[in-house]
C-alpha positions, 0 to 999 in steps of 0.5 A, a space after each residue: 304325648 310329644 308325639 302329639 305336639 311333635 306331629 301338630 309342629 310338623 302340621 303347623 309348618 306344612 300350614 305355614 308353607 301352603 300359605 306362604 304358596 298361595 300369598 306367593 301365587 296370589 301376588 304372581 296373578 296365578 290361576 286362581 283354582 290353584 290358589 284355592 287349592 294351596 289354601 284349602 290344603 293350608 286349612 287341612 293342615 291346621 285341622 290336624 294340627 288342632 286335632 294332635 293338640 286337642 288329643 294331646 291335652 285330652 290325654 293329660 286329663 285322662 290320667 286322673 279319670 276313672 274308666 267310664 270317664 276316658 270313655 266319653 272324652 273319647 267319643 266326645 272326640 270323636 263327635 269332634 273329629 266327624 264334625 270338622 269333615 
């Protein structure tokens, strides 16, 4: 479990950096497929972040569940993780 958090805090940093680039780039009139570039990279990062904090709390749950259970949460996480491709 803090492996999840730990990695979601790492993703949300490398976010926070991307988009502190891009501002930075925007203000300095750079090229404007770079910036899309930053920024993309930036949404990438919270996507990891939203899947390490969603894994996270999914494995709390689990504890308590029965075999059959566990089974669905994860392929309802993995329907989740297809759909954010």
């Amino acid at each position: 479990m803090i492996h999840n958090r730990r990695k979601a805090i790492i993703f949300l940093q490398k976010a926070l950096r991307h988009i502190s680039k891009a501002l930075e780039m925007v203000e300095n009139n750079k090229n404007c497929i770079d910036i899309i570039h930053e920024s993309e990279t930036a949404r990438k990062c919270l996507r990891v972040a939203d899947e390490e904090i969603l894994l996270e709390h999914l494995i709390n749950c689990m504890k308590h569940l029965d075999t059959d259970q566990c089974k669905s949460i994860r392929d309802i996480l993995a329907i989740y993780k297809l759909s954010r491709i």
